[in-house]
C-alpha positions, 0 to 999 in steps of 0.5 A: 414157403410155410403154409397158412391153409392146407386141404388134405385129402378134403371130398365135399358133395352138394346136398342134392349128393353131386360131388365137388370135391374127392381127395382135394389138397391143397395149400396156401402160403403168403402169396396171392393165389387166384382161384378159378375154375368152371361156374359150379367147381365149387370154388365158393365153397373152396372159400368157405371151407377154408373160413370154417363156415362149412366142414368137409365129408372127409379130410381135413382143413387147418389154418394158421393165423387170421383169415378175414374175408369180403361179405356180401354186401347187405342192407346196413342197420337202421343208424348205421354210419360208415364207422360201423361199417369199417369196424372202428365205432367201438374203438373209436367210442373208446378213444372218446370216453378216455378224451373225455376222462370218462373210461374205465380201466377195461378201455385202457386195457383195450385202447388202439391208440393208432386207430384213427390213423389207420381208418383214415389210411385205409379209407384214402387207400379205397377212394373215400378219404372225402367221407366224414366218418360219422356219413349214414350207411344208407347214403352210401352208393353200392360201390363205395358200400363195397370199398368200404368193406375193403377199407375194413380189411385193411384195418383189421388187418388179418394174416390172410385175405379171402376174396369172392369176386371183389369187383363185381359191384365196382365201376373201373376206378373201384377195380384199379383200386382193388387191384392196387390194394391187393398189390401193396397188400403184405399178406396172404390173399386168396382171390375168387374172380373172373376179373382177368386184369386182377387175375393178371397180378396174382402171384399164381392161378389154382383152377379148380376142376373135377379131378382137384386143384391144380397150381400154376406159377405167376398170373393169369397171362402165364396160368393160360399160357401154361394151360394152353400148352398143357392141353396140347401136350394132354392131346397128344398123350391121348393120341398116343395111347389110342394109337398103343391100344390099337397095336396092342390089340392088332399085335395080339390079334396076329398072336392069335392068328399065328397060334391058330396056323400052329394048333392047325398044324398039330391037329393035321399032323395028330389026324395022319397018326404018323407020329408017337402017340407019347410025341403028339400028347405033349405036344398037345400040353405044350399048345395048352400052356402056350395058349394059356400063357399067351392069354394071360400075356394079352389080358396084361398087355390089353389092361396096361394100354387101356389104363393108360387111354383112360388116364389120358382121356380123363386128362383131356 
């Protein structure tokens, strides 16, 4: 699937100097990804820096196409109305001045004819298909403020969505109603939330942890079935590689053992010099270069089982 979004190699760091990202990568193509991971993963800041609004320490960060995202809703302006909110006033003041005869050739030239049907498909599909287009934004309640924040993506219209927490501000038909946008949604959607249901219709979960993002196929049900069995296998590594270290080093320490037995035997047999000088001198060499060898041995065997108890427990 092509790629609209790819972090490659991205590292970010909070001002206070706390790391959130290290060697990040990542891409997103035209399905719905939920993002989730611990509160402070960074996630918003995921988002951002895929929206341009924050640049990374190190890598890079292309996109292809429209990215739309859901602002945090904010008082509206004095004289706001609810087309202002959905973003059609201007098109909308257009189509008027032409009715009328009084546009110019540039309003020709940037005319939406379909316009008015698309704000009104939009808003039926968010819940607020009773409203007049001309309501003042400050009659509006914060849940229906919020859908109509929604119902201005869905105008727009934009190649890919970016959503952090949708349905924080909304009542349970609001939620269904987000849900059901997102599922009849055609493009892209990237959608930041602890809202299991909604997470449950995405096409696959991307958690977000200190050691990067990590992709799982189909919704949350799967993601925390996936994750479950990942755990336990994770567990289990780890077990293993305790228990590799642990023979890795009582192997070596019998090694030791049994090299000592022998050194002990050469110097009795050197201390009752019943034997050639010339015999007992190599051998002597020979228990040297043993010894040597034997560590060198030890040291790789030792760092190989470590290396991997590390990983395994950074796994974990």
């Amino acid at each position: 699937m092509p790629s609209l979004v790819t972090l490659d190699r991205v590292a970010f760091s909070t001002p206070d100097g706390r790391v959130l990202f290290e060697d990040l990568t990542l891409a997103l193509g035209a399905e719905k990804t939920g993002l989730v991971g611990r509160n402070g993963a960074g996630k918003t800041t995921l988002a951002r820096l895929i929206l341009g609004e924050l640049a990374p320490a190190a890598g890079t960060v292309s996109a292809e196409g429209r990215i739309a995202t859901l602002r945090q809703q904010h008082a509206p302006p004095p004289g706001a109305r609810l087309k202002d909110l959905i973003g059609v006033a201007e098109g909308l003041d257009r189509l008027a001045r032409l009715e009328r005869g009084e546009g110019a050739a540039a309003d020709l030239e940037a005319v939406d004819w379909s316009l008015p049907q698309r704000a009104a498909e939009a808003l039926a599909e968010m819940g607020l298909g009773g409203l007049d287009l001309e309501t003042p934004a400050d009659a509006l309640s914060g849940g229906q403020a919020t859908r109509a924040a929604l119902a201005a993506l869905l105008v727009a219209g934009p190649d890919m969505l970016v959503l952090d927490e949708p349905t924080n501000n909304l009542d349970a038909e609001g939620r269904a109603l987000v849900a059901a946008m997102l599922h009849r949604w055609p493009g892209a959607a990237l959608v930041i939330s602890h809202d299991r249901a909604l997470l449950t219709r995405m096409d696959r979960i991307v958690e977000l942890t200190g050691m990067g993002a990590k992709a799982y196929g189909g919704g949350y049900d799967h993601y925390a079935a996936q994750k479950a069995a990942a755990e336990a296998a994770a567990e289990r590594r780890l077990q293993r590689a305790e228990a590799d270290l642990a023979r890795t080093e009582g192997s070596i320490q019998a090694e030791r053992e049994r090299k000592a037995r022998r050194d002990a035997a050469g110097r009795r047999s050197r201390a009752r010099d019943d034997m050639p000088k010339l015999w007992l001198d190599a051998q002597k060499e020979r228990a040297g270069s043993t010894s040597h060898r034997l560590s060198r041995a030890a040291d790789r065997r030792r760092s190989v089982a470590a290396a991997e108890l590390g990983s395994a427990r950074a796994e974990v």
